[in-house]
Biopython code that builds the backbone (N, CA, C, O; Angstrom):
import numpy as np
from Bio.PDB.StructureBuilder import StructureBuilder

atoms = [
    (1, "UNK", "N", (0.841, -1.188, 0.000)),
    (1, "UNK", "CA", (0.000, 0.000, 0.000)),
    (1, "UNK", "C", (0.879, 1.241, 0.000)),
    (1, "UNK", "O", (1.854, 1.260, 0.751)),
    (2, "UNK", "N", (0.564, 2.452, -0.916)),
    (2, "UNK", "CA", (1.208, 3.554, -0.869)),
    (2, "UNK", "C", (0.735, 4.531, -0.087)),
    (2, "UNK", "O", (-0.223, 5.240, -0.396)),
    (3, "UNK", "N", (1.396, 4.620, 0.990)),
    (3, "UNK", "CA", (0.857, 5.897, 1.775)),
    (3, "UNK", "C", (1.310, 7.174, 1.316)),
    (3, "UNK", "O", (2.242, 7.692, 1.930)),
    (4, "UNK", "N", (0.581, 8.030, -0.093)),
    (4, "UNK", "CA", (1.247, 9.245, -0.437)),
    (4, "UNK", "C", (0.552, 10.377, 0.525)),
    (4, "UNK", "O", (-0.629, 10.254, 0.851)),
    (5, "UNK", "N", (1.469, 11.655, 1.029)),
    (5, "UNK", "CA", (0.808, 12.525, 1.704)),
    (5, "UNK", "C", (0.735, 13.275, 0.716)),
    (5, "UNK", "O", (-0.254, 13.962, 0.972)),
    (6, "UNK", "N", (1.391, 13.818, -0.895)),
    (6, "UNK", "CA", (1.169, 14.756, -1.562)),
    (6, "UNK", "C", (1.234, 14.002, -3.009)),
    (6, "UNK", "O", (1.666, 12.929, -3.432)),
    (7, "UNK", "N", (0.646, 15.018, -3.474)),
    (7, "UNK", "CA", (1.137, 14.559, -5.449)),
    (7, "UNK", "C", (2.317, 14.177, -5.802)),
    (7, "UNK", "O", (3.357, 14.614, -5.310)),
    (8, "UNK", "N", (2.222, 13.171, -6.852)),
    (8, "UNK", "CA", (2.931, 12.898, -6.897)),
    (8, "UNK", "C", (3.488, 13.793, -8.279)),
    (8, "UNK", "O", (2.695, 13.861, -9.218)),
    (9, "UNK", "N", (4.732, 14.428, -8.411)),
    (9, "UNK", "CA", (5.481, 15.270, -9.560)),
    (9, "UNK", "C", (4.763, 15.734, -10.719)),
    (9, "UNK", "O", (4.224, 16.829, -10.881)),
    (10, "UNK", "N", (4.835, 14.665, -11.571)),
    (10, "UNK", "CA", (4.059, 14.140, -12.483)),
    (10, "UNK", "C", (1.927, 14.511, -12.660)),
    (10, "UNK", "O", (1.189, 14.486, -13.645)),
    (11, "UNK", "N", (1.659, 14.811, -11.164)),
    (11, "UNK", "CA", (0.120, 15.192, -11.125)),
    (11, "UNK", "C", (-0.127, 16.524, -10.787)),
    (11, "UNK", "O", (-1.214, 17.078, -10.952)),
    (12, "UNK", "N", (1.221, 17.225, -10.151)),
    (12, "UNK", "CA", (1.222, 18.563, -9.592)),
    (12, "UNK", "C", (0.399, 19.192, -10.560)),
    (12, "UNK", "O", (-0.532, 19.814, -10.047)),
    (13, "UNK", "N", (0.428, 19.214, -11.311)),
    (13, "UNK", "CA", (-0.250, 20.425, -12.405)),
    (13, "UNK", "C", (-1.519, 19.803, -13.571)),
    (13, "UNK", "O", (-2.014, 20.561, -14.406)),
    (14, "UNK", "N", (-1.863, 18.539, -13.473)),
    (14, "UNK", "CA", (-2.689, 17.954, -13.682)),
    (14, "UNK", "C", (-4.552, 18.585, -13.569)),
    (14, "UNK", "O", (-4.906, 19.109, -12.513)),
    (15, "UNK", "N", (-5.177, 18.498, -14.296)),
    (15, "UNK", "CA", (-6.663, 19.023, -14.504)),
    (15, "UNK", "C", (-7.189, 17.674, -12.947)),
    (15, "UNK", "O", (-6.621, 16.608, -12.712)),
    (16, "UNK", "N", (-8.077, 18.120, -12.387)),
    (16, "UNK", "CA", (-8.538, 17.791, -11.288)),
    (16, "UNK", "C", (-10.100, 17.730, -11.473)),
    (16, "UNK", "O", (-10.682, 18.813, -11.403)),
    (17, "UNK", "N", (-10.910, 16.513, -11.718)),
    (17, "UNK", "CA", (-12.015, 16.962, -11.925)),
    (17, "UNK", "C", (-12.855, 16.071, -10.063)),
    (17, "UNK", "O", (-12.511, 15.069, -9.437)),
    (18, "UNK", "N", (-13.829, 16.959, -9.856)),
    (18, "UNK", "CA", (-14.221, 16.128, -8.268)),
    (18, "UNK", "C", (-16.155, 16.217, -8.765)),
    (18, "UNK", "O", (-17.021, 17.081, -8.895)),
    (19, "UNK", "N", (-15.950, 14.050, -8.958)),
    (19, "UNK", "CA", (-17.715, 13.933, -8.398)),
    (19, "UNK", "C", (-17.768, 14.013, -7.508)),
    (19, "UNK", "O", (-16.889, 13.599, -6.752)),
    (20, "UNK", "N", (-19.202, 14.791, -7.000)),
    (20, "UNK", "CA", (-19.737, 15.048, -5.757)),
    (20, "UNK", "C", (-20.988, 14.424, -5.899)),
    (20, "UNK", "O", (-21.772, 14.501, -6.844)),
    (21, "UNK", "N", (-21.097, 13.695, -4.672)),
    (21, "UNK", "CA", (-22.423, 13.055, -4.567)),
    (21, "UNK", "C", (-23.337, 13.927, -3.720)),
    (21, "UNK", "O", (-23.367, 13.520, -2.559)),
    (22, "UNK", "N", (-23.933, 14.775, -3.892)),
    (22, "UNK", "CA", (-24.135, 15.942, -3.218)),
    (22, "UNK", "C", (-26.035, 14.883, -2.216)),
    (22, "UNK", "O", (-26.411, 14.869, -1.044)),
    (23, "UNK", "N", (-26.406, 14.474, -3.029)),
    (23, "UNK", "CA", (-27.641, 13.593, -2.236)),
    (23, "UNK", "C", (-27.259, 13.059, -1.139)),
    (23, "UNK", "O", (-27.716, 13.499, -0.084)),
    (24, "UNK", "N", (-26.377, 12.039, -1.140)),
    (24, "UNK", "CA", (-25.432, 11.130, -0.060)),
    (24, "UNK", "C", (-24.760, 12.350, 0.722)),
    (24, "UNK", "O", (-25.278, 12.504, 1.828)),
    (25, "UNK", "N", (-23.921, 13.094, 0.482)),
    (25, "UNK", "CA", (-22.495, 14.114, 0.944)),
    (25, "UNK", "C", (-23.316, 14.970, 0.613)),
    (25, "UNK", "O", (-23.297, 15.197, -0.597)),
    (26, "UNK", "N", (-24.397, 15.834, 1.478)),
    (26, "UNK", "CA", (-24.995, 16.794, 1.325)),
    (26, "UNK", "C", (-23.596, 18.404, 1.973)),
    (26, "UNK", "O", (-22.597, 18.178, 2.656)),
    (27, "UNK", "N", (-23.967, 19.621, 1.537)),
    (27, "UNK", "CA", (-23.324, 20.686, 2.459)),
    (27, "UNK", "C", (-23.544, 19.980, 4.000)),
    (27, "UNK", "O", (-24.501, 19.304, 4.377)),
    (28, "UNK", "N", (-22.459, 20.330, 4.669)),
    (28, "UNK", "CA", (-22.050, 20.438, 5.649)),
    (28, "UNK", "C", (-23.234, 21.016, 6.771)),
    (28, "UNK", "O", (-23.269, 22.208, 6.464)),
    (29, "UNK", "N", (-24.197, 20.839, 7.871)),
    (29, "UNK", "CA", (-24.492, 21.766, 8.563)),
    (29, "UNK", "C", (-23.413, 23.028, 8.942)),
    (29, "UNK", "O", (-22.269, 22.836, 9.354)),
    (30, "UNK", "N", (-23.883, 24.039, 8.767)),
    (30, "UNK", "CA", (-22.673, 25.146, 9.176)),
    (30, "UNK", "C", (-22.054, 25.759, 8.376)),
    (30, "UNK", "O", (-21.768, 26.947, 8.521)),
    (31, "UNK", "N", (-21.687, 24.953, 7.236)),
    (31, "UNK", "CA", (-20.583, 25.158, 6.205)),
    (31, "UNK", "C", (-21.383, 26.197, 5.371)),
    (31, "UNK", "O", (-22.570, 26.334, 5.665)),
    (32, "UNK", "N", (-20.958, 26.807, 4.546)),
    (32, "UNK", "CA", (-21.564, 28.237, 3.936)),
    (32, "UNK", "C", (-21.345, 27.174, 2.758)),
    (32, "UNK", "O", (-20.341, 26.462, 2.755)),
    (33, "UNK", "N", (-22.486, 27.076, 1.592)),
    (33, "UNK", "CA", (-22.310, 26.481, 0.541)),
    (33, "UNK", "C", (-21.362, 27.788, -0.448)),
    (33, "UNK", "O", (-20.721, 27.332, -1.394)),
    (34, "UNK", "N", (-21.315, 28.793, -0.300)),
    (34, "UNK", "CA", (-20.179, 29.239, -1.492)),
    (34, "UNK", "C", (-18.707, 29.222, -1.179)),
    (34, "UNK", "O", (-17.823, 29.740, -1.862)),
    (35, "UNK", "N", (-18.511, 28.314, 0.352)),
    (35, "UNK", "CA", (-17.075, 27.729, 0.750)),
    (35, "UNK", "C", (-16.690, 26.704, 0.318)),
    (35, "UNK", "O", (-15.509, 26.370, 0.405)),
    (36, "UNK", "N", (-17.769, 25.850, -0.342)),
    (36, "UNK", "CA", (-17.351, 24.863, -0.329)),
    (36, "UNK", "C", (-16.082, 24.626, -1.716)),
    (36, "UNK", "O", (-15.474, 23.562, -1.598)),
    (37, "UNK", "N", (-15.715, 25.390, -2.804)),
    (37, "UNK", "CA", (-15.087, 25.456, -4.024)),
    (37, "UNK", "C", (-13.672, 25.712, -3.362)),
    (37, "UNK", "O", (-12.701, 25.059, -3.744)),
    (38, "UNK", "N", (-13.570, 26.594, -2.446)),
    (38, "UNK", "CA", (-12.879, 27.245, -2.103)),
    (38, "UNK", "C", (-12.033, 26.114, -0.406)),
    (38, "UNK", "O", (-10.920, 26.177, 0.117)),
    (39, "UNK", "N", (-13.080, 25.373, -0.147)),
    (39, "UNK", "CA", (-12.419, 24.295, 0.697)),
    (39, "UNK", "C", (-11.576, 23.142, 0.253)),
    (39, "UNK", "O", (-10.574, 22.664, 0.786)),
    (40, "UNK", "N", (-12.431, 22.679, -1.243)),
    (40, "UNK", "CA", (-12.212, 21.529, -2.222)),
    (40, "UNK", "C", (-10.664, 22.266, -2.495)),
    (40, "UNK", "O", (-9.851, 21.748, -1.730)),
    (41, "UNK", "N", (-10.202, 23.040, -3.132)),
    (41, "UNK", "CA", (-9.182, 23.806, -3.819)),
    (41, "UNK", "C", (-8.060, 24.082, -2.815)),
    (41, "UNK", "O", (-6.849, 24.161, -3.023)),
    (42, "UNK", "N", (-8.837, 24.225, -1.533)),
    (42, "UNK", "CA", (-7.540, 24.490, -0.091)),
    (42, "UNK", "C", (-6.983, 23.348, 0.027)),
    (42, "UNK", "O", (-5.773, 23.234, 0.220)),
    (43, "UNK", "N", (-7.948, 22.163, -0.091)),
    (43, "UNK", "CA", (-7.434, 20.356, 0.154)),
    (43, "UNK", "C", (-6.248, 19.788, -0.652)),
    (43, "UNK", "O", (-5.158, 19.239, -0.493)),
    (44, "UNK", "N", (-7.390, 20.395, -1.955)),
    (44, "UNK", "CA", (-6.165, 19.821, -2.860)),
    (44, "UNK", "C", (-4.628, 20.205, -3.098)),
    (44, "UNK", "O", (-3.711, 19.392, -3.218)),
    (45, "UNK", "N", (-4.490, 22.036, -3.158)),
    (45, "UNK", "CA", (-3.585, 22.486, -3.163)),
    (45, "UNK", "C", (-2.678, 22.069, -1.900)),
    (45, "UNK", "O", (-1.466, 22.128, -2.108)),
    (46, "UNK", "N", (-3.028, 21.719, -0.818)),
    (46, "UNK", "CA", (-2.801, 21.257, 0.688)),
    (46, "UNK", "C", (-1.756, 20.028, 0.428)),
    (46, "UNK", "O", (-0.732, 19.870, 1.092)),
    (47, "UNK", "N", (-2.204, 19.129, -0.711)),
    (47, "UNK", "CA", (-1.950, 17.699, -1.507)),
    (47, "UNK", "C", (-0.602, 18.000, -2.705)),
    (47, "UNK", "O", (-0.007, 17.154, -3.372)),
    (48, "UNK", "N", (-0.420, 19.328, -2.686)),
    (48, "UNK", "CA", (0.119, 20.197, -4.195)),
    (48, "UNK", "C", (-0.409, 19.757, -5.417)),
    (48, "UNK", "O", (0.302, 19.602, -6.409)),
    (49, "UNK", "N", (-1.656, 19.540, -5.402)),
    (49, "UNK", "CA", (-1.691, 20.225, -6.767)),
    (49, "UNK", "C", (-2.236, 21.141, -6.770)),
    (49, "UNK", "O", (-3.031, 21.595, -5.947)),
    (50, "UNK", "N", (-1.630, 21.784, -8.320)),
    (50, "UNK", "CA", (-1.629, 23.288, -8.561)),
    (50, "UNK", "C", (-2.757, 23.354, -9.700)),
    (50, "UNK", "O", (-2.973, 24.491, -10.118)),
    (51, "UNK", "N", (-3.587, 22.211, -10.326)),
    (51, "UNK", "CA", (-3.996, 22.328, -11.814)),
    (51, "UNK", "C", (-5.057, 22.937, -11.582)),
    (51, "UNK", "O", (-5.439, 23.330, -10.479)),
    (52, "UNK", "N", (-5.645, 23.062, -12.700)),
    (52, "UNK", "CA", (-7.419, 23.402, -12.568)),
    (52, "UNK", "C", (-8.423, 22.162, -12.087)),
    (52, "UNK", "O", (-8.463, 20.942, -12.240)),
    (53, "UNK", "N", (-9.072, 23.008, -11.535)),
    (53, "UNK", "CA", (-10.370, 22.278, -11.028)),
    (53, "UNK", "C", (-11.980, 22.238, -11.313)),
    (53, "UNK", "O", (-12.894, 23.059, -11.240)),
    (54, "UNK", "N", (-11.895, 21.291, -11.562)),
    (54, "UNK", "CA", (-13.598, 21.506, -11.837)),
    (54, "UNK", "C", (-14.599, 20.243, -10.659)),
    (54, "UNK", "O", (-14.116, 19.212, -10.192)),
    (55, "UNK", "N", (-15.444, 20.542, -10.527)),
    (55, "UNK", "CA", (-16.422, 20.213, -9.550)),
    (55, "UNK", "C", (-17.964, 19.753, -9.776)),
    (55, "UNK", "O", (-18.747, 20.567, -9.287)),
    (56, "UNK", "N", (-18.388, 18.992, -10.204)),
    (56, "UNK", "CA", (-19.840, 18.512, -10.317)),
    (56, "UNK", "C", (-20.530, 17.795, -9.478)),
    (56, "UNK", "O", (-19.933, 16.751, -9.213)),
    (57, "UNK", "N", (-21.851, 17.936, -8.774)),
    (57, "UNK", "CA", (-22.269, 17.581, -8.088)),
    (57, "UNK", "C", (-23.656, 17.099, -8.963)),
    (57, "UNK", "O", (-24.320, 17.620, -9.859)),
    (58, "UNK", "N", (-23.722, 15.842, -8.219)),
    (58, "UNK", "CA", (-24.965, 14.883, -8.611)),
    (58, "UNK", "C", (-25.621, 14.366, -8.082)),
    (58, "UNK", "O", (-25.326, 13.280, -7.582)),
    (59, "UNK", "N", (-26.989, 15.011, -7.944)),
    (59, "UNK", "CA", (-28.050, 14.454, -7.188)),
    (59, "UNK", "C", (-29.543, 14.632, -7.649)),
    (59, "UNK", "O", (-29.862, 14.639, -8.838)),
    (60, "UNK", "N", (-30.273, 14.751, -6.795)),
    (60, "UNK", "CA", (-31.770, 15.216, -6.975)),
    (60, "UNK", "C", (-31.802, 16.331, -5.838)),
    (60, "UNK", "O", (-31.821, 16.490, -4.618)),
    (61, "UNK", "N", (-31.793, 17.137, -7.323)),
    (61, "UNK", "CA", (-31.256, 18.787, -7.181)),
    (61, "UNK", "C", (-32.756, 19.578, -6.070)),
    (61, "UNK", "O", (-32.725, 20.535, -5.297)),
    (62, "UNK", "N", (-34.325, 18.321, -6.613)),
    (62, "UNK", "CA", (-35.179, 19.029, -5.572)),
    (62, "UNK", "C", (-35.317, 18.994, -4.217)),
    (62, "UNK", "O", (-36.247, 19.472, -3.567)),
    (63, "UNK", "N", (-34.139, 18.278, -3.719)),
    (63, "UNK", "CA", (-34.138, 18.515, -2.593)),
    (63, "UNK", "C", (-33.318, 19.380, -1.805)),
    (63, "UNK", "O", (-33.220, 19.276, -0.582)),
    (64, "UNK", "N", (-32.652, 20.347, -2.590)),
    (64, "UNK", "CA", (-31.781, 21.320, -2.137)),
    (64, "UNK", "C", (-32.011, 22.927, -2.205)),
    (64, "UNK", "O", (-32.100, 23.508, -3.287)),
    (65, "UNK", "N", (-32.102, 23.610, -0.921)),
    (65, "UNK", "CA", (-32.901, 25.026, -1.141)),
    (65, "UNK", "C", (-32.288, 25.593, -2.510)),
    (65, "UNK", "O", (-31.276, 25.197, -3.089)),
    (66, "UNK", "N", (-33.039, 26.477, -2.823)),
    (66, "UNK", "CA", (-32.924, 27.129, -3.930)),
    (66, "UNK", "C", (-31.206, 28.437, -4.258)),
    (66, "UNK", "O", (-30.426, 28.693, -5.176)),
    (67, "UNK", "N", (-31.472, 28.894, -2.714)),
    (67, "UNK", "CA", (-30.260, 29.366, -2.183)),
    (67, "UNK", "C", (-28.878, 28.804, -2.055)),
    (67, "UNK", "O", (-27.865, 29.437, -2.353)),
    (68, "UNK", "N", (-28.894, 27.526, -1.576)),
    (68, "UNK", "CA", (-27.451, 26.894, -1.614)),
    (68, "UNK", "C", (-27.399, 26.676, -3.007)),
    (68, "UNK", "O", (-26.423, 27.205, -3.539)),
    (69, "UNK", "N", (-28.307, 25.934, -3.907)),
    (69, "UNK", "CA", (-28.030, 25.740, -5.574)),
    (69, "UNK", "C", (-27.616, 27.011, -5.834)),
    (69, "UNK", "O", (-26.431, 27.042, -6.167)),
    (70, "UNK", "N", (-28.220, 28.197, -5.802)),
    (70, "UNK", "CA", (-27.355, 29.250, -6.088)),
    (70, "UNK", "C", (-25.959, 29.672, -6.028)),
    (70, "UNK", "O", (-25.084, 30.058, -6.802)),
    (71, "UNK", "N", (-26.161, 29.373, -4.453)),
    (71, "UNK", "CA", (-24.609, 29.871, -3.984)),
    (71, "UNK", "C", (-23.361, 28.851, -4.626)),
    (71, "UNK", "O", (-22.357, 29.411, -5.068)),
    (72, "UNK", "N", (-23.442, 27.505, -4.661)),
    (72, "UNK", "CA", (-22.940, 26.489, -4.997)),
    (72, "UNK", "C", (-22.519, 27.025, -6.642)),
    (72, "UNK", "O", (-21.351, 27.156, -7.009)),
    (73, "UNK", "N", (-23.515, 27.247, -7.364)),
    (73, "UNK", "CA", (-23.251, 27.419, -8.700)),
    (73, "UNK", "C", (-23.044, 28.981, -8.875)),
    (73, "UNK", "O", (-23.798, 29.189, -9.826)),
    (74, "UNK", "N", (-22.617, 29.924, -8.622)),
    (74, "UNK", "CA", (-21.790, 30.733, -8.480)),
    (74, "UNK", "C", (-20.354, 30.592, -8.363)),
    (74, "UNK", "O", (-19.525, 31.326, -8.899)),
    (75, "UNK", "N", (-20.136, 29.650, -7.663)),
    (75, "UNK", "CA", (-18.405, 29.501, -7.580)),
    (75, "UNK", "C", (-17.750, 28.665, -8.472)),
    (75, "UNK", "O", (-16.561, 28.351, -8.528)),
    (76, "UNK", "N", (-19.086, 28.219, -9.447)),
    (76, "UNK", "CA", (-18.467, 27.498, -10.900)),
    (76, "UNK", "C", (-18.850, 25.798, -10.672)),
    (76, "UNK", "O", (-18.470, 25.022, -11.550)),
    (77, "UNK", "N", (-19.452, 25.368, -9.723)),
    (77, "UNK", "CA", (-19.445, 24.111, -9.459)),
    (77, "UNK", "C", (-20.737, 24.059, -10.077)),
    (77, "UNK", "O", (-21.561, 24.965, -9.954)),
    (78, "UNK", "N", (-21.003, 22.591, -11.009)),
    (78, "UNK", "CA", (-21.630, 22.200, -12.064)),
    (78, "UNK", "C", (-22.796, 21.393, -11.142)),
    (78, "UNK", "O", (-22.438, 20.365, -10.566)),
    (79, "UNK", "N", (-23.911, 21.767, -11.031)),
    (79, "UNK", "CA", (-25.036, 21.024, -10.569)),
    (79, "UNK", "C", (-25.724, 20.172, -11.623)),
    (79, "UNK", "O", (-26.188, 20.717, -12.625)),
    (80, "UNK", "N", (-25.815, 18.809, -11.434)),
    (80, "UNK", "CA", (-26.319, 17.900, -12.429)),
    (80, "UNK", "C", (-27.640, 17.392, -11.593)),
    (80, "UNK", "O", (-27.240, 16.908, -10.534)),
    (81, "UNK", "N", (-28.895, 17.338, -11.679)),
    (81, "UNK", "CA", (-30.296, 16.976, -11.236)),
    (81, "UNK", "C", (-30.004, 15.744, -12.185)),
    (81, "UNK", "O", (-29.948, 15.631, -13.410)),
    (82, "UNK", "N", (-29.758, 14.421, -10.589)),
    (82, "UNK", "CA", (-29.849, 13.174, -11.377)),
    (82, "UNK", "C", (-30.907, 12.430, -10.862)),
    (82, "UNK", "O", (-30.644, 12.316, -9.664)),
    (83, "UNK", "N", (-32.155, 11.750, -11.141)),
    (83, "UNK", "CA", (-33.044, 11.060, -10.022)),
    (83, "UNK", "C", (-32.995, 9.315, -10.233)),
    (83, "UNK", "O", (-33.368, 8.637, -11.190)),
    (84, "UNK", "N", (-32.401, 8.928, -8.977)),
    (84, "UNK", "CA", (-32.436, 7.630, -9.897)),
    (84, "UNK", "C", (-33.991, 6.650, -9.440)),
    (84, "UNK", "O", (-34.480, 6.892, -8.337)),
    (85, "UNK", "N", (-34.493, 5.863, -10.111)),
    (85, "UNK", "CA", (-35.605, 5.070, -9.857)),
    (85, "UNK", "C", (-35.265, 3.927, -9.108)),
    (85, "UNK", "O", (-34.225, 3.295, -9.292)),
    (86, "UNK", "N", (-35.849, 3.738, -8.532)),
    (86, "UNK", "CA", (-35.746, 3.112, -7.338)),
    (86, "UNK", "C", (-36.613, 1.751, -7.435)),
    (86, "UNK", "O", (-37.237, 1.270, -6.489)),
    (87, "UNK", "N", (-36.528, 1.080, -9.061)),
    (87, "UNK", "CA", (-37.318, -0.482, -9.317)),
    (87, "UNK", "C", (-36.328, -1.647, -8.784)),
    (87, "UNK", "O", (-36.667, -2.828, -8.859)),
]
sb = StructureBuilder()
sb.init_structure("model")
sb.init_model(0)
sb.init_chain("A")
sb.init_seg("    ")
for serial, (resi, resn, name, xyz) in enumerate(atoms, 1):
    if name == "N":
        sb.init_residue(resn, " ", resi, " ")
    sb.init_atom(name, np.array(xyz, "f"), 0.0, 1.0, " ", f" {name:<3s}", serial, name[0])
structure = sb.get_structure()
């Protein structure tokens, strides 16, 4: 098993894309949803990487106030309304 604490060379600068299961891994109680881009990006850079980031979250978007979808998609993070059926 590799215990890496940071990137490895080679990923430092690498495109970073993060599914979010936002149904399951809802916001945080507390957490300000327009922190959350800005937490994801502290982690990673934390890890060194330096690349771009992108962020999509996937769920069933009607269960999320109208306000956090806002705030959330303001900071560039991609909201996908997925519903799955439940046969």
């Amino acid at each position: 098993m590799v215990d890496n604490k940071v990137a490895e060379a080679k990923f430092e600068e690498a495109p970073t894309w993060v599914c979010w299961d936002i149904e399951h891994c809802p916001v945080p109680k507390g957490c300000q949803a327009q922190e959350i881009f800005q937490k994801i990006s502290l982690a990673l850079s934390n890890l060194n990487y330096s690349g771009p980031i992108s962020i999509s979250a996937y769920g069933n978007m009607d269960h999320i106030a109208p306000s956090v979808k806002e705030a959330l998609s303001s900071t560039g993070i991609v909201l996908n309304h997925v519903v799955l059926n439940s046969s």
